[in-house]
mmCIF file of the N, C-alpha and C atoms, coordinates in Angstrom:
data_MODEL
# 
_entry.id   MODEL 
# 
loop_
_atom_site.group_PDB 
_atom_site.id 
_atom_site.type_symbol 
_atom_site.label_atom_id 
_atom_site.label_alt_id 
_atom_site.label_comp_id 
_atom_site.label_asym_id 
_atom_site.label_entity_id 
_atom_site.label_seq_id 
_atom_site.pdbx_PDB_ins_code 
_atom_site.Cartn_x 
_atom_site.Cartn_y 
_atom_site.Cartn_z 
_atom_site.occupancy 
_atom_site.B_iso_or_equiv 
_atom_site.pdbx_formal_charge 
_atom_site.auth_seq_id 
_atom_site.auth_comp_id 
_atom_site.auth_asym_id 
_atom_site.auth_atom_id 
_atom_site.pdbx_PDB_model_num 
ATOM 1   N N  . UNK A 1 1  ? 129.172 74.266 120.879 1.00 0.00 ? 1  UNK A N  1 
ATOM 2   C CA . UNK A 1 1  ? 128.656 75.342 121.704 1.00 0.00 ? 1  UNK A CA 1 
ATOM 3   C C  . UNK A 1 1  ? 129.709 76.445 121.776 1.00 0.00 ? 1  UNK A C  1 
ATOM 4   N N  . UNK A 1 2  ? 129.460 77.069 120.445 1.00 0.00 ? 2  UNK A N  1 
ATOM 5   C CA . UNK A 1 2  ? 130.739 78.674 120.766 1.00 0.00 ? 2  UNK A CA 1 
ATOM 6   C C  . UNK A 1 2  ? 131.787 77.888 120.881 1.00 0.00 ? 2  UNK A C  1 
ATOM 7   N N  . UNK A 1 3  ? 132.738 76.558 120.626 1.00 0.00 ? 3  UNK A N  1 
ATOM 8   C CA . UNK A 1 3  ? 134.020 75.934 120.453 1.00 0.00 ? 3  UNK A CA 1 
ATOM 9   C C  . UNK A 1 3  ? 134.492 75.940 121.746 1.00 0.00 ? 3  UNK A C  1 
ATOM 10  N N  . UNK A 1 4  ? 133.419 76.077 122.873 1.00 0.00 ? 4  UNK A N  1 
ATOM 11  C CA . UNK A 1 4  ? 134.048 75.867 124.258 1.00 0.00 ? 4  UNK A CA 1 
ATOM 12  C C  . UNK A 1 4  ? 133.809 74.401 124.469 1.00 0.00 ? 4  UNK A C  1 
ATOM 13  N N  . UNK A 1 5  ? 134.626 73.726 124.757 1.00 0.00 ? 5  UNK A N  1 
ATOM 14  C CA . UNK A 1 5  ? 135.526 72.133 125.384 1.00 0.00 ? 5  UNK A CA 1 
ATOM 15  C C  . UNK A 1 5  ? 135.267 72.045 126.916 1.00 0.00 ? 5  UNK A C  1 
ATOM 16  N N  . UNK A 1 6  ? 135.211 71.114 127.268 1.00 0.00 ? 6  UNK A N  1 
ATOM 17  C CA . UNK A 1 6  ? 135.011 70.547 128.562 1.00 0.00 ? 6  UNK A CA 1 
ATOM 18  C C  . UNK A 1 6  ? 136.345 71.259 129.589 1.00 0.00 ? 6  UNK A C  1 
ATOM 19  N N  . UNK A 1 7  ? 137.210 71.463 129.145 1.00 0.00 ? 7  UNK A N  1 
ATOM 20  C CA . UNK A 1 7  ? 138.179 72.355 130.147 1.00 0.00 ? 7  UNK A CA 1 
ATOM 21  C C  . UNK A 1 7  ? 137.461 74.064 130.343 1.00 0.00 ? 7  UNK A C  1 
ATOM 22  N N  . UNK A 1 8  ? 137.219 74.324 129.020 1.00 0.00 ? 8  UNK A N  1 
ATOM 23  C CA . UNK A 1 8  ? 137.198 75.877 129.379 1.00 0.00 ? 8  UNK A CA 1 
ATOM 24  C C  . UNK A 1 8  ? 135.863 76.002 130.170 1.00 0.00 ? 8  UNK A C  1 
ATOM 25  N N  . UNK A 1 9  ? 134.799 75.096 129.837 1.00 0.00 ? 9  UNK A N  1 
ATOM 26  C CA . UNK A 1 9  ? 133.345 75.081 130.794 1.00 0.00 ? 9  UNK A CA 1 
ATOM 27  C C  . UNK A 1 9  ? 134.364 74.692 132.065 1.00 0.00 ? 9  UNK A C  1 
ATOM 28  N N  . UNK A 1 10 ? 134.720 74.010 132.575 1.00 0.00 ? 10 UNK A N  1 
ATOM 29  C CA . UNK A 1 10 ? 134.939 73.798 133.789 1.00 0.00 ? 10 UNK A CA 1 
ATOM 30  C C  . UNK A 1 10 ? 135.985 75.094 134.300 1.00 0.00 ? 10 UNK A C  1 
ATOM 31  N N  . UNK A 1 11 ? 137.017 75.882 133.826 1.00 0.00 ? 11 UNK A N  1 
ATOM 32  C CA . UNK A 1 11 ? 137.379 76.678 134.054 1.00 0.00 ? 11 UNK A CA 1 
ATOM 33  C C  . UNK A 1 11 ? 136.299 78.063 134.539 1.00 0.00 ? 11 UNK A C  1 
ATOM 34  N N  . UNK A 1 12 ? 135.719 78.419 133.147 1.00 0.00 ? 12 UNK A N  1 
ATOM 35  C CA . UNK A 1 12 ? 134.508 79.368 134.086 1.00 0.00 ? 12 UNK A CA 1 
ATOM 36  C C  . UNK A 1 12 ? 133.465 78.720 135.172 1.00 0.00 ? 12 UNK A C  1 
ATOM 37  N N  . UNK A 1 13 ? 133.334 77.860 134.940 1.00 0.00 ? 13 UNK A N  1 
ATOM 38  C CA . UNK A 1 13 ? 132.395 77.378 136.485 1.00 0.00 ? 13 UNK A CA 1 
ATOM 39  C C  . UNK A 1 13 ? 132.889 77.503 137.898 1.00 0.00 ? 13 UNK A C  1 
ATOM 40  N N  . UNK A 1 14 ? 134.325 77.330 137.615 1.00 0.00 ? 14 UNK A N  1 
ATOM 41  C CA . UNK A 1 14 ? 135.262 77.806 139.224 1.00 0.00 ? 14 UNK A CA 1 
ATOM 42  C C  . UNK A 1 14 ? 135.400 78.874 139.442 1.00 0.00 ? 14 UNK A C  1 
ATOM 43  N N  . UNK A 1 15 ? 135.773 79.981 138.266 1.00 0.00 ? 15 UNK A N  1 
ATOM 44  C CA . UNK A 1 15 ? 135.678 81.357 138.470 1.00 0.00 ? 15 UNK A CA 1 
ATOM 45  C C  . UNK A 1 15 ? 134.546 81.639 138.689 1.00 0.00 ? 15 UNK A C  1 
ATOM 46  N N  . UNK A 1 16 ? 133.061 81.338 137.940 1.00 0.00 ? 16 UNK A N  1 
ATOM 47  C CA . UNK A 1 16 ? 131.841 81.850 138.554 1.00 0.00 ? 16 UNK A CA 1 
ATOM 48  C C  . UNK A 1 16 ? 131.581 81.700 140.511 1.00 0.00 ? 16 UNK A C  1 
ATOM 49  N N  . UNK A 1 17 ? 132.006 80.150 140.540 1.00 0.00 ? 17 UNK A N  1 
ATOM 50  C CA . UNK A 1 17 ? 131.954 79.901 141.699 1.00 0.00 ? 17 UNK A CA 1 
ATOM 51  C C  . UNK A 1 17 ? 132.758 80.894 142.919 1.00 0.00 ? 17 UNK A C  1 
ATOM 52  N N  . UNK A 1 18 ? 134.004 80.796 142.174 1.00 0.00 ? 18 UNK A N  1 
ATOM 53  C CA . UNK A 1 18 ? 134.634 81.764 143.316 1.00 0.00 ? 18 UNK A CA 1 
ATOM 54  C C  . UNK A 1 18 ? 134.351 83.244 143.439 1.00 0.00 ? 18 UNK A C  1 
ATOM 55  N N  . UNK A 1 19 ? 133.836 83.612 142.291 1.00 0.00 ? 19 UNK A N  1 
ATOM 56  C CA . UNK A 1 19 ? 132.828 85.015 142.264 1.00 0.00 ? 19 UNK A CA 1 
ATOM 57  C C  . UNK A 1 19 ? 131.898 85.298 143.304 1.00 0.00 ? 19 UNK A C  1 
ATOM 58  N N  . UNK A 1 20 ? 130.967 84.738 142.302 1.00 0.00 ? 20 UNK A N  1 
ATOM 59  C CA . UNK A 1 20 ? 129.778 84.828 143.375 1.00 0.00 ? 20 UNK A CA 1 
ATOM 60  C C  . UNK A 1 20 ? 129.492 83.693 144.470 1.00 0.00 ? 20 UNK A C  1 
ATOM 61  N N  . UNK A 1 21 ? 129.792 83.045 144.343 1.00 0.00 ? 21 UNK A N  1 
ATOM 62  C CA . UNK A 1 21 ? 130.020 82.166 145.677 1.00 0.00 ? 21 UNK A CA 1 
ATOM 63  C C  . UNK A 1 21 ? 128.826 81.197 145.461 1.00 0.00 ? 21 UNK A C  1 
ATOM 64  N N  . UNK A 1 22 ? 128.677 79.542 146.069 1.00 0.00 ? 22 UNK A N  1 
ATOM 65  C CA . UNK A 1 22 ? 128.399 78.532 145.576 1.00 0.00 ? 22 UNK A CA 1 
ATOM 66  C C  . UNK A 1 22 ? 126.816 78.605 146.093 1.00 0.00 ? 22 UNK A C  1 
ATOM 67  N N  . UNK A 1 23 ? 126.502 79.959 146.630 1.00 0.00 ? 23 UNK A N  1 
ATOM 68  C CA . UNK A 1 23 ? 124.804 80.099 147.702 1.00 0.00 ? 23 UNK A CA 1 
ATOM 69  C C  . UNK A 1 23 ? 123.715 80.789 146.255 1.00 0.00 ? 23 UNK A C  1 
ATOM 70  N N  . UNK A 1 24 ? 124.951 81.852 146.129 1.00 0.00 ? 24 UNK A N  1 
ATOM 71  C CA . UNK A 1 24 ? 123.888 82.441 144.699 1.00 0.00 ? 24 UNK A CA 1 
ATOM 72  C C  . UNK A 1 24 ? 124.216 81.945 142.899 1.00 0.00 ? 24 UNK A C  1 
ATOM 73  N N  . UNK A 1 25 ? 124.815 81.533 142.918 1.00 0.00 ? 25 UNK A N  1 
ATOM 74  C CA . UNK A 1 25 ? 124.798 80.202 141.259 1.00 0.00 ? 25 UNK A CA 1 
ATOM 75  C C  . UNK A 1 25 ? 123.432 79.768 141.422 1.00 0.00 ? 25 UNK A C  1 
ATOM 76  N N  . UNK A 1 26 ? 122.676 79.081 141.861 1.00 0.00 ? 26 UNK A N  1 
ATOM 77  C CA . UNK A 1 26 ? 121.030 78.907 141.662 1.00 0.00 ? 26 UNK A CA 1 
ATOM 78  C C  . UNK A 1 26 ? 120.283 79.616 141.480 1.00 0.00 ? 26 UNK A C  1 
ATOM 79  N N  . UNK A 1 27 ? 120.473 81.367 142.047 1.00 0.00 ? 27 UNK A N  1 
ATOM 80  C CA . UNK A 1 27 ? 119.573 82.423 141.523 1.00 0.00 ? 27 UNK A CA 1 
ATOM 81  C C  . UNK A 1 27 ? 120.067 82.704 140.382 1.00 0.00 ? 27 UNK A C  1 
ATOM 82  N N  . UNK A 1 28 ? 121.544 82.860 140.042 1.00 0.00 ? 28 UNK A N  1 
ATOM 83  C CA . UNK A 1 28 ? 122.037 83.143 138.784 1.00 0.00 ? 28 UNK A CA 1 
ATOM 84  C C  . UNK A 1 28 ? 121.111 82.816 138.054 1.00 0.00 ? 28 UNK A C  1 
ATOM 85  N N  . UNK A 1 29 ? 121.168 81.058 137.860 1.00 0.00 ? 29 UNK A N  1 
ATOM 86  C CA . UNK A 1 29 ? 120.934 80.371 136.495 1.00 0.00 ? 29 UNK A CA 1 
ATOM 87  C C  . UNK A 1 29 ? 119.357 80.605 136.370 1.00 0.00 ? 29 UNK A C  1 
ATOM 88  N N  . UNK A 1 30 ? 118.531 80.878 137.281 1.00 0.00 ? 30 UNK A N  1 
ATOM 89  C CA . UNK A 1 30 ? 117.350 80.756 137.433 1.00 0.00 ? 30 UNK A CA 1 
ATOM 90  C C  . UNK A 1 30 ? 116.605 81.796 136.611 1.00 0.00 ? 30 UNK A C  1 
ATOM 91  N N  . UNK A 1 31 ? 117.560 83.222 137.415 1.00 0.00 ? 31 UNK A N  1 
ATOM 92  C CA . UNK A 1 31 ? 116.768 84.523 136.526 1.00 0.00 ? 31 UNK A CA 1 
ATOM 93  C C  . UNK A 1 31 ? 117.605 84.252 135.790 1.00 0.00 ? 31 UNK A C  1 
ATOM 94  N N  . UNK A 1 32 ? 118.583 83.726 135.141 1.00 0.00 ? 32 UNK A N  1 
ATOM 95  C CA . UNK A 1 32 ? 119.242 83.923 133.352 1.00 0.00 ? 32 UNK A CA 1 
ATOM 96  C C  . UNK A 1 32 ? 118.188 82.793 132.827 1.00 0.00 ? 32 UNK A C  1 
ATOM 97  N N  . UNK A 1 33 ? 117.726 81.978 133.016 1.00 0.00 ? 33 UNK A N  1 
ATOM 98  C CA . UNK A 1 33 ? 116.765 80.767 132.121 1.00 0.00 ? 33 UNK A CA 1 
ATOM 99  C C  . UNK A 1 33 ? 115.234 81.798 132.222 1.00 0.00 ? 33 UNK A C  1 
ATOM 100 N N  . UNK A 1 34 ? 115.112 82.563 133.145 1.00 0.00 ? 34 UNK A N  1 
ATOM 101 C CA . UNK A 1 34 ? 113.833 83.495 132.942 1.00 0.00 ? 34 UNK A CA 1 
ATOM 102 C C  . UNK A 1 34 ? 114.143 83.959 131.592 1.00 0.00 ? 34 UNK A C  1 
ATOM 103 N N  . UNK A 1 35 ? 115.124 84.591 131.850 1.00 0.00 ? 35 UNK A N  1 
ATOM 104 C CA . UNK A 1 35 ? 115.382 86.007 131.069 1.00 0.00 ? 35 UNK A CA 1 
ATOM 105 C C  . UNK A 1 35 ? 115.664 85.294 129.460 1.00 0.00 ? 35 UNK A C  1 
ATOM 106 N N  . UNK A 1 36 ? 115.846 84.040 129.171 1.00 0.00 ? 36 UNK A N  1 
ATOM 107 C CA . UNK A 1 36 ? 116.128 83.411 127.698 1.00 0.00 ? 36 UNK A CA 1 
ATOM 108 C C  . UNK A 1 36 ? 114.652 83.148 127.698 1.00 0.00 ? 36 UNK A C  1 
ATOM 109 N N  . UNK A 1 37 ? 114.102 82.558 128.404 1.00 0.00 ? 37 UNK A N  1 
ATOM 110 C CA . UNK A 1 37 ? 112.564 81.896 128.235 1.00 0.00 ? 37 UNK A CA 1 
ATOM 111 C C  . UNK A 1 37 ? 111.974 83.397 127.702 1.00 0.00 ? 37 UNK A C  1 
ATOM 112 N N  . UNK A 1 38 ? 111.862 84.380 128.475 1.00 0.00 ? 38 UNK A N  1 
ATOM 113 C CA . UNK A 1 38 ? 111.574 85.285 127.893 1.00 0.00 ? 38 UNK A CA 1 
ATOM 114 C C  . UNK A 1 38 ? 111.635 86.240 126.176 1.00 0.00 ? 38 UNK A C  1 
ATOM 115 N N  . UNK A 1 39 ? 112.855 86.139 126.076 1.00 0.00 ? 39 UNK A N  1 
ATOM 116 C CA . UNK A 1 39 ? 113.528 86.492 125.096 1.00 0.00 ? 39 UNK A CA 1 
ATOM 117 C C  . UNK A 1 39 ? 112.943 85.617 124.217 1.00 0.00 ? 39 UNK A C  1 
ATOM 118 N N  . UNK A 1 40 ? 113.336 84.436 124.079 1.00 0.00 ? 40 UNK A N  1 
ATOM 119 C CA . UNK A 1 40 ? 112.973 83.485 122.948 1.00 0.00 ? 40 UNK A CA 1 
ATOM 120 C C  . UNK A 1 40 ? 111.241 83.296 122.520 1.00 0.00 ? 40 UNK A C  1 
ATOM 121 N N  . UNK A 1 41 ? 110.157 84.028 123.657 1.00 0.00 ? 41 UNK A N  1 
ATOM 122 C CA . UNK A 1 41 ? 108.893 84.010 123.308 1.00 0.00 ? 41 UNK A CA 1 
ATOM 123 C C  . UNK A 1 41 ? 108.796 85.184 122.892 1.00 0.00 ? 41 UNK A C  1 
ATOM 124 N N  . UNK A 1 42 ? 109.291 86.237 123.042 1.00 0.00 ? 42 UNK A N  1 
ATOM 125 C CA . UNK A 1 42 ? 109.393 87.466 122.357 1.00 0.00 ? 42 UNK A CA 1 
ATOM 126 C C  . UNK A 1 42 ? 109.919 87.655 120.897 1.00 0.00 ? 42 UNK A C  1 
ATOM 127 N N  . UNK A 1 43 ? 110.833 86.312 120.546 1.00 0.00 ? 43 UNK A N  1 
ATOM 128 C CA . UNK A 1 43 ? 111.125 86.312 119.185 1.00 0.00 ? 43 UNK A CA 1 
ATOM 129 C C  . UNK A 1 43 ? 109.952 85.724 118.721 1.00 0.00 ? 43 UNK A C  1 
ATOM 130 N N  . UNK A 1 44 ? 109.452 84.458 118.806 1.00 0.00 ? 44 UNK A N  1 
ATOM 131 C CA . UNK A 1 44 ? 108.669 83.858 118.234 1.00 0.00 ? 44 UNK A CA 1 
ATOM 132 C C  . UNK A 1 44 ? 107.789 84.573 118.195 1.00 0.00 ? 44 UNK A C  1 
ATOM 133 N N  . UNK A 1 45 ? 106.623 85.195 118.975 1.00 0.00 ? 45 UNK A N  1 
ATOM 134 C CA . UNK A 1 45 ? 105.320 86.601 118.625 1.00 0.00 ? 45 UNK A CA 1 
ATOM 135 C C  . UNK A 1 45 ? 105.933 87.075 117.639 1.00 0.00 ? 45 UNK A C  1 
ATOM 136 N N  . UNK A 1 46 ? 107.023 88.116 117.773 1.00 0.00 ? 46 UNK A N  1 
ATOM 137 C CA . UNK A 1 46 ? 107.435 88.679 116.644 1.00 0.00 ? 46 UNK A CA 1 
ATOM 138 C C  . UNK A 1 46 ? 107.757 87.826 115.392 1.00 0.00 ? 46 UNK A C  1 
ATOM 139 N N  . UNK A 1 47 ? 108.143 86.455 115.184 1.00 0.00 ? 47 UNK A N  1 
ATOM 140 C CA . UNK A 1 47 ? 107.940 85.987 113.583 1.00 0.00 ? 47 UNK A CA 1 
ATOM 141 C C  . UNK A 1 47 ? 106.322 85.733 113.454 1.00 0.00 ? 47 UNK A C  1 
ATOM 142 N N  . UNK A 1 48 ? 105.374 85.566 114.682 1.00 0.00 ? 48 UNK A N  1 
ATOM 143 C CA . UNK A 1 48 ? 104.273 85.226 113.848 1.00 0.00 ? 48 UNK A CA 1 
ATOM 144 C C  . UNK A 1 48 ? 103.721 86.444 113.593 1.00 0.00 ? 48 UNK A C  1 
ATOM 145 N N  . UNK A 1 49 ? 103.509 87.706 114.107 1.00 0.00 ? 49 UNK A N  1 
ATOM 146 C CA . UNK A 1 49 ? 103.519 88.868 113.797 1.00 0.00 ? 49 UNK A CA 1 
ATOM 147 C C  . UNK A 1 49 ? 103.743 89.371 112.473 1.00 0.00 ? 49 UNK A C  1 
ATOM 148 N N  . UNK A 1 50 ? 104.914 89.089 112.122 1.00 0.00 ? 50 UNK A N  1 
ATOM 149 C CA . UNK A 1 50 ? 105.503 89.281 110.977 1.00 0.00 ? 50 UNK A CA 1 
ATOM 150 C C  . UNK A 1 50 ? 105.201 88.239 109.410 1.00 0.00 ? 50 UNK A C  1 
ATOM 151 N N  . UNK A 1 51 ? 104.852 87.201 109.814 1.00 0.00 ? 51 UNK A N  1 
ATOM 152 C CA . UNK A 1 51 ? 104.356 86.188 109.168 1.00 0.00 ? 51 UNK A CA 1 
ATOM 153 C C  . UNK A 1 51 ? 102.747 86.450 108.932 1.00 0.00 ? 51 UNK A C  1 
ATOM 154 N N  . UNK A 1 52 ? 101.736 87.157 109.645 1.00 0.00 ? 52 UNK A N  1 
ATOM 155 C CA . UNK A 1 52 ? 101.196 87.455 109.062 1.00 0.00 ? 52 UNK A CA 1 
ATOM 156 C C  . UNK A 1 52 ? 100.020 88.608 108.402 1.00 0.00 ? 52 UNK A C  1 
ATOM 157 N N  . UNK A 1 53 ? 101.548 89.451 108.348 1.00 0.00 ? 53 UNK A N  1 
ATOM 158 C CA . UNK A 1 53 ? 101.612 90.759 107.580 1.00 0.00 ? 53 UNK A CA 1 
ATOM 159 C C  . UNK A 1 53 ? 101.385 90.586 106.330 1.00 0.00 ? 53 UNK A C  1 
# 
């Protein structure tokens, strides 16, 4: 995963944490898994789109 190791994930998870603080990390991840769910059905239309051109 991008050559990140179990230290450096746990390193940004404390900085996220101490960022934004441990109340909003659940909205974080929530609208970022929207926003991929999204994205990734927007690729797929576009290959079948394109597939059958």
């Amino acid at each position: 995963m991008f050559g990140l190791g179990f230290p450096e994930l746990a390193i940004i998870a404390i900085v996220a944490i101490v960022v934004f603080g441990p109340k909003k990390i659940p909205e974080i991840g929530g609208a970022l898994g929207k926003t991929l769910r999204g994205f990734k059905e927007e690729m797929n239309s576009n290959q079948e789109e394109d597939s059958d051109v």
